[in-house]
LUMLOTOR-163519 format. One line per field, with one value per residue: x, y, z of N, C-alpha, C, O in turn; residue number from 1. Coordinates in pm, 1 decimal. Example, Ala and Ser with C-alpha at 12.3 -4.5 7.8 and 13.67 -1.06 7.14 Angstrom:
<pts>
n_xx	c(1319.0, 1285.0)
n_yy	c(-569.0, -225.0)
n_zz	c(780.0, 708.0)
ca_xx	c(1230.0, 1367.0)
ca_yy	c(-450.0, -106.0)
ca_zz	c(780.0, 714.0)
c_xx	c(1320.0, 1290.0)
c_yy	c(-330.0, 3.0)
c_zz	c(780.0, 787.0)
o_xx	c(1423.6, 1340.9)
o_yy	c(-331.9, 113.8)
o_zz	c(846.5, 803.9)
nr	c(1, 2)
</pts>
This chain:
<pts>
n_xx	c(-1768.4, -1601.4, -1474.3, -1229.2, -1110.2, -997.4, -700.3, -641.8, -616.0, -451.6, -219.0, -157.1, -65.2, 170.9, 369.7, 637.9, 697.5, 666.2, 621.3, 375.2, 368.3, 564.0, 600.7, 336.3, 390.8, 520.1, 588.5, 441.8, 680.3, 814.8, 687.1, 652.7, 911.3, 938.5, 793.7, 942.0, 1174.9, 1037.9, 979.9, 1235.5, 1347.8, 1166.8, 1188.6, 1494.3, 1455.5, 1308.2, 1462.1, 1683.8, 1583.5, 1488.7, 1728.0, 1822.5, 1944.6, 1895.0, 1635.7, 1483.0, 1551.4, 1430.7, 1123.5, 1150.9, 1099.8, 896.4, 699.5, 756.2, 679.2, 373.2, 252.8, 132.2, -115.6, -194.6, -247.9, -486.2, -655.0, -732.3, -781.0, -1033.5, -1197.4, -1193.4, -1371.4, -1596.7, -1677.9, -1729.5, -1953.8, -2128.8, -2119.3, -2272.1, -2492.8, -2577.9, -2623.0, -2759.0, -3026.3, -3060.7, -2943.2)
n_yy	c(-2055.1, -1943.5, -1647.2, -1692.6, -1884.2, -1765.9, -1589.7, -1287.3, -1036.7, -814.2, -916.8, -1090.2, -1009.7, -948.0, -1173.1, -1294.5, -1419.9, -1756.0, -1839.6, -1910.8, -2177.1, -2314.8, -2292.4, -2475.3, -2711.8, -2776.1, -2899.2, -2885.7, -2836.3, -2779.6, -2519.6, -2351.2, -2336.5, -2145.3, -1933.7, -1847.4, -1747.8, -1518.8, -1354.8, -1275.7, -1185.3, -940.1, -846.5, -727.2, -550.9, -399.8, -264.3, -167.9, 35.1, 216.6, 250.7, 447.2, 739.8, 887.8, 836.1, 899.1, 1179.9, 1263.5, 1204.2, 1345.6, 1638.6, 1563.2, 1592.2, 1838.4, 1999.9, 1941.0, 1987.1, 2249.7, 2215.2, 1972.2, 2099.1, 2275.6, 2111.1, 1995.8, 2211.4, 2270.4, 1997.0, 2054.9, 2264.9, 2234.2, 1970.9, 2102.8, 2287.8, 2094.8, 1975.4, 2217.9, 2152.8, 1965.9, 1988.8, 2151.5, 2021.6, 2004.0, 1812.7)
n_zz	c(-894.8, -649.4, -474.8, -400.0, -516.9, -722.3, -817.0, -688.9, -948.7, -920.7, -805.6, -1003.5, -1221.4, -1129.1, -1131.3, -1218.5, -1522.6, -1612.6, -1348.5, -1227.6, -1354.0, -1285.2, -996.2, -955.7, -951.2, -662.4, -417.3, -56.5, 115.8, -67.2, -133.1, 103.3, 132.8, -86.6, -33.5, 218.4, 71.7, -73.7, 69.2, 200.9, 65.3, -47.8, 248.6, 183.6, -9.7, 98.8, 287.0, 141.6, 33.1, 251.7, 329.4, 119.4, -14.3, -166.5, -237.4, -5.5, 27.9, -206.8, -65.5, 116.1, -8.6, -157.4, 55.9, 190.9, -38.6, -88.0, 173.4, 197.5, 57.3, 184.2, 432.4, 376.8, 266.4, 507.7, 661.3, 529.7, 553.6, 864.0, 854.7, 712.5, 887.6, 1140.8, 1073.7, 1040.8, 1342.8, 1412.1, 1308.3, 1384.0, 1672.5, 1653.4, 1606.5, 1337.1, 1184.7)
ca_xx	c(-1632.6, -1629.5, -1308.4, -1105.0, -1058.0, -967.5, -575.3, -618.6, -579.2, -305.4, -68.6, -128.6, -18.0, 318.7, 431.7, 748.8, 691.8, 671.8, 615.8, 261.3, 385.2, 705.5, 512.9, 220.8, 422.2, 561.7, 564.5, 368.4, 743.1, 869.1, 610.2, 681.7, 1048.3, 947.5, 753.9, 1035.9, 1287.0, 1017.7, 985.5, 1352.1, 1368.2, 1098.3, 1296.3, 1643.2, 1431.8, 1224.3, 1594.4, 1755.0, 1479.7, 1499.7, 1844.3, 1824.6, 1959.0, 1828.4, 1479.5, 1441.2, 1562.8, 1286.8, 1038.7, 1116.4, 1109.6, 717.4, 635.6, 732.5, 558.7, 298.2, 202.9, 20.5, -210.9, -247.2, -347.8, -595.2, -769.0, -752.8, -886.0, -1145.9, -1275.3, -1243.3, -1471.2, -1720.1, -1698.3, -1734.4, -2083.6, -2247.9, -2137.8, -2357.7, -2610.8, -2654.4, -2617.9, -2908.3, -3089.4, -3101.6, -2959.9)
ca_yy	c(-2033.3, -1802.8, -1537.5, -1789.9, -1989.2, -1689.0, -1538.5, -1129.2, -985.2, -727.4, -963.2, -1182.9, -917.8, -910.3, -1255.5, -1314.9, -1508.5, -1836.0, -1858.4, -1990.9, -2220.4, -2371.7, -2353.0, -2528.6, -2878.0, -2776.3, -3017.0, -2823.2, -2780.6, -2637.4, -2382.7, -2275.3, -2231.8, -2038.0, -1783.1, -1783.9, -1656.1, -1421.9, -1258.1, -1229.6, -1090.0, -822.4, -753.2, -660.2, -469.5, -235.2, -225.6, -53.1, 156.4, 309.4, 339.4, 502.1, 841.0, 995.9, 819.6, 1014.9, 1322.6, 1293.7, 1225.5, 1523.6, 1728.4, 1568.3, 1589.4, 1981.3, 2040.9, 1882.5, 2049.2, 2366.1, 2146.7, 1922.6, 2233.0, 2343.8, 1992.9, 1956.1, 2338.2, 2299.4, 1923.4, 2072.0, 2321.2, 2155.4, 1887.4, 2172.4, 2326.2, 1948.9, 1980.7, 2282.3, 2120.3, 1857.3, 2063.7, 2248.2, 1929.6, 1980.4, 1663.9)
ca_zz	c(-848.1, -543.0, -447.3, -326.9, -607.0, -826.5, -772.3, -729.0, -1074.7, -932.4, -825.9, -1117.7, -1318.7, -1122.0, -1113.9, -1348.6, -1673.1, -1574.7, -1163.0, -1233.3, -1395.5, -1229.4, -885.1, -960.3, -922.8, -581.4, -301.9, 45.0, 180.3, -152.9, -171.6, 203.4, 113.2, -190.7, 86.6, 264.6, -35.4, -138.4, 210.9, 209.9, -121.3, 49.3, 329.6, 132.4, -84.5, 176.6, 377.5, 85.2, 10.4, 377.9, 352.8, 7.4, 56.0, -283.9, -225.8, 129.0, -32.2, -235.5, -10.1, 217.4, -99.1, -197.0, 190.8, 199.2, -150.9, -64.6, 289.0, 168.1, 3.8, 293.3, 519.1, 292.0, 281.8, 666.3, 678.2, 437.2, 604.8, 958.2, 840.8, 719.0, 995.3, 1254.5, 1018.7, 1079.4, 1430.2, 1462.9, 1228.0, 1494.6, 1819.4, 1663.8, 1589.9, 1211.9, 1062.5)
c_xx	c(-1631.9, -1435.7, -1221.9, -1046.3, -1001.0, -816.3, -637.5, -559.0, -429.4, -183.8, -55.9, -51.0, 144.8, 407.5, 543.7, 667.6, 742.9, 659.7, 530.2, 255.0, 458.6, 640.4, 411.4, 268.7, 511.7, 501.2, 498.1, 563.6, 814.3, 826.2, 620.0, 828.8, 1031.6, 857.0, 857.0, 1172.3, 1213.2, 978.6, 1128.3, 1404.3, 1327.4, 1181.4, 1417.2, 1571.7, 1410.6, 1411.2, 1640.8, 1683.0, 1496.6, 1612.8, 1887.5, 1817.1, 1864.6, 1674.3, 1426.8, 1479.6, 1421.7, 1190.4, 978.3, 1082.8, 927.7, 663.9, 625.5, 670.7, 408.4, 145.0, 122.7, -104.6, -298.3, -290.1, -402.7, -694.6, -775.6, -836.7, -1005.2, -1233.6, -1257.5, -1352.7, -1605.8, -1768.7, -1770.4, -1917.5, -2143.6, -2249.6, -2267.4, -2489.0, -2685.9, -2676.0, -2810.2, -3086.0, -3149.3, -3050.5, -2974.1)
c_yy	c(-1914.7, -1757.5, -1588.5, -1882.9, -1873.5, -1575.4, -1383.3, -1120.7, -915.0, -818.4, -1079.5, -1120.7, -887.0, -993.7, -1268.3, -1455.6, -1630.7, -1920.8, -1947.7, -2151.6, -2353.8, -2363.2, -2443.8, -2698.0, -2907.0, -2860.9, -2885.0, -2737.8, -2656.1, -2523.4, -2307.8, -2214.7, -2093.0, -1871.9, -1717.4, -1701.6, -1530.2, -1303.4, -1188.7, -1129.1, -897.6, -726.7, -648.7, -562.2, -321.4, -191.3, -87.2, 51.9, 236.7, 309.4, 418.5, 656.3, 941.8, 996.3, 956.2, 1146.7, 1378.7, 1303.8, 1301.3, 1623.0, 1726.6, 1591.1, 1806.0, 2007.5, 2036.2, 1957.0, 2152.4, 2293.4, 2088.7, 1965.4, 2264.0, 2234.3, 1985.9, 2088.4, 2332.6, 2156.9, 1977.0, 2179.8, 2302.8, 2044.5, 2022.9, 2248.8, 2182.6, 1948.7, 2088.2, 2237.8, 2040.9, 1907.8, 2154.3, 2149.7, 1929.5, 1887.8, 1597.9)
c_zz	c(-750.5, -556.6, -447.8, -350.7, -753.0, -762.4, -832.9, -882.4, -1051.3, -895.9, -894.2, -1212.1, -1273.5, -1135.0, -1252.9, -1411.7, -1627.7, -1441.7, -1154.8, -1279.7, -1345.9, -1049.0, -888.8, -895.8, -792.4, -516.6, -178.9, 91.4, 44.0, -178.2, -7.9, 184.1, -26.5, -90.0, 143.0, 187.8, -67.0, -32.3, 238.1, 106.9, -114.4, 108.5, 321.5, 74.6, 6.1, 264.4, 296.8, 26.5, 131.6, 390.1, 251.1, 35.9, -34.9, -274.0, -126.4, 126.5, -81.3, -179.4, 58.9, 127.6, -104.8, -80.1, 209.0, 63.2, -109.8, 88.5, 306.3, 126.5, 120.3, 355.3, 494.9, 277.0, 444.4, 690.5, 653.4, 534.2, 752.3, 955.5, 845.9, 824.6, 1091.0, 1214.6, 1061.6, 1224.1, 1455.7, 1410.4, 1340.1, 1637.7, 1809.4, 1611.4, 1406.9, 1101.2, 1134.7)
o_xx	c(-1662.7, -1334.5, -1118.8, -969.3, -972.7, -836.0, -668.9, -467.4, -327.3, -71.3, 29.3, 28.4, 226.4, 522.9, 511.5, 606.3, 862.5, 682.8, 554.9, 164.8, 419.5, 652.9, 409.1, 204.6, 571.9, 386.8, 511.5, 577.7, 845.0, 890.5, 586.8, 865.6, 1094.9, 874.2, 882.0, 1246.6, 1281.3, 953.7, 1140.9, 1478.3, 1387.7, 1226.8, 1444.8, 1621.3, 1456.1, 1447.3, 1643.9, 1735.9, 1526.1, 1641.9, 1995.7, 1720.1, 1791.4, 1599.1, 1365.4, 1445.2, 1343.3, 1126.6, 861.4, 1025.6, 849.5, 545.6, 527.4, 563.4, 339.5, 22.2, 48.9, -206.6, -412.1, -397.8, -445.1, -814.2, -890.5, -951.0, -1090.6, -1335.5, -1353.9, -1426.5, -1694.8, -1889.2, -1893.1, -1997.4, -2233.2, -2361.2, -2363.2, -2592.0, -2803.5, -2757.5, -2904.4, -3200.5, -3249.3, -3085.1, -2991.2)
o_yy	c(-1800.6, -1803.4, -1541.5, -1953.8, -1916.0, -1493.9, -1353.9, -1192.3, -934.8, -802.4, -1164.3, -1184.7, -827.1, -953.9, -1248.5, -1550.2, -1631.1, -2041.2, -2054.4, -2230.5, -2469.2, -2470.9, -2505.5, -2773.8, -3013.9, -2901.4, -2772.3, -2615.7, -2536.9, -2432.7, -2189.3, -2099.2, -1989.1, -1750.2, -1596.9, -1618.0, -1430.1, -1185.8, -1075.5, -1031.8, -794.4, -616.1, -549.4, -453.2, -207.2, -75.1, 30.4, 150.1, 352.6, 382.7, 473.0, 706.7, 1034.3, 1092.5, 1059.7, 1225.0, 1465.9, 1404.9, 1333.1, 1716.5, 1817.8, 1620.5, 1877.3, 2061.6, 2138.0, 1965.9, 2163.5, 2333.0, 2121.2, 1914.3, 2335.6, 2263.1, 1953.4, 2079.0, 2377.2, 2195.5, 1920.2, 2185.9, 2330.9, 2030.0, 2015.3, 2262.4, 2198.5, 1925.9, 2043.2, 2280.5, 2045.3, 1849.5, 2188.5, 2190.7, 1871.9, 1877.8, 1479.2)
o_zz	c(-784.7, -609.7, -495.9, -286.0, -865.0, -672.3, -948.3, -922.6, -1117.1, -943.3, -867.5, -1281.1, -1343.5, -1150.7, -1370.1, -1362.1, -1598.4, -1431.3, -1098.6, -1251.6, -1363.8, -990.9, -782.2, -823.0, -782.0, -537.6, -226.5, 97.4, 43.7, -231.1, -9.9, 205.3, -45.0, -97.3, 140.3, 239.1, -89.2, -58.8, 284.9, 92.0, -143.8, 79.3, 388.7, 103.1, -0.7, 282.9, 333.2, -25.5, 102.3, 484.6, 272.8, 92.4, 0.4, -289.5, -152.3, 215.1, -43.9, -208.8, 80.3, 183.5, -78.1, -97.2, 229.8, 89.9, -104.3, 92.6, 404.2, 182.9, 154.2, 386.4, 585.7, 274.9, 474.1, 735.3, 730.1, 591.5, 803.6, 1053.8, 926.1, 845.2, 1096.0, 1307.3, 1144.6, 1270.6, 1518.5, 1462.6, 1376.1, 1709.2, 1880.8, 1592.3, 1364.1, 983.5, 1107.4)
nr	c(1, 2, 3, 4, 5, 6, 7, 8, 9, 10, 11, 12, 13, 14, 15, 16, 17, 18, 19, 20, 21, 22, 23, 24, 25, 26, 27, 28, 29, 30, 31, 32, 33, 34, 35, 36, 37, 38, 39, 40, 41, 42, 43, 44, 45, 46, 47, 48, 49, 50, 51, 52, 53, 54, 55, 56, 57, 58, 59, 60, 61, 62, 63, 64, 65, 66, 67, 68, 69, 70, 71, 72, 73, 74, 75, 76, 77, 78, 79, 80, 81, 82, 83, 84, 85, 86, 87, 88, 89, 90, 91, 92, 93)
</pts>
């Protein structure tokens, strides 16, 4: 049985109780309209997420928390990036 006969584990694990089930006996067009409801479904979702005022509160909140940290990993790997540069300028890796 190769990859491609085996449904991802993670979004097996998301499908509602019974999908697997109640699709299986779709016709080709019923299973394109069922894409198209669950794309739509998508869409409304990510919409009201980006217009979600409390979400993007939050996010600016984890984005400025967050930023000391982030400068300190970008510091620390341009560092070391910039030591291999000289490693190689000087022909030692």
């Amino acid at each position: 049985m190769s990859k491609e006969d085996i449904f991802p584990k993670k979004w097996d694990n998301a499908l509602p109780a019974g999908f697997k089930d109640e699709v299986e006996t779709f016709s080709e067009d019923q299973l394109k309209a069922s894409i198209v409801k669950s794309n739509k479904a998508i869409s409304i979702a990510e919409k009201d997420m980006d217009e979600d005022e409390e979400l993007a509160a939050a996010k600016e909140e984890l984005k400025r928390l967050a930023e000391p940290f982030k400068e300190a990993i970008k510091s620390a790997n341009a560092q070391a990036r910039y030591c291999v540069f000289l490693l190689n300028q000087r022909g030692n890796v």
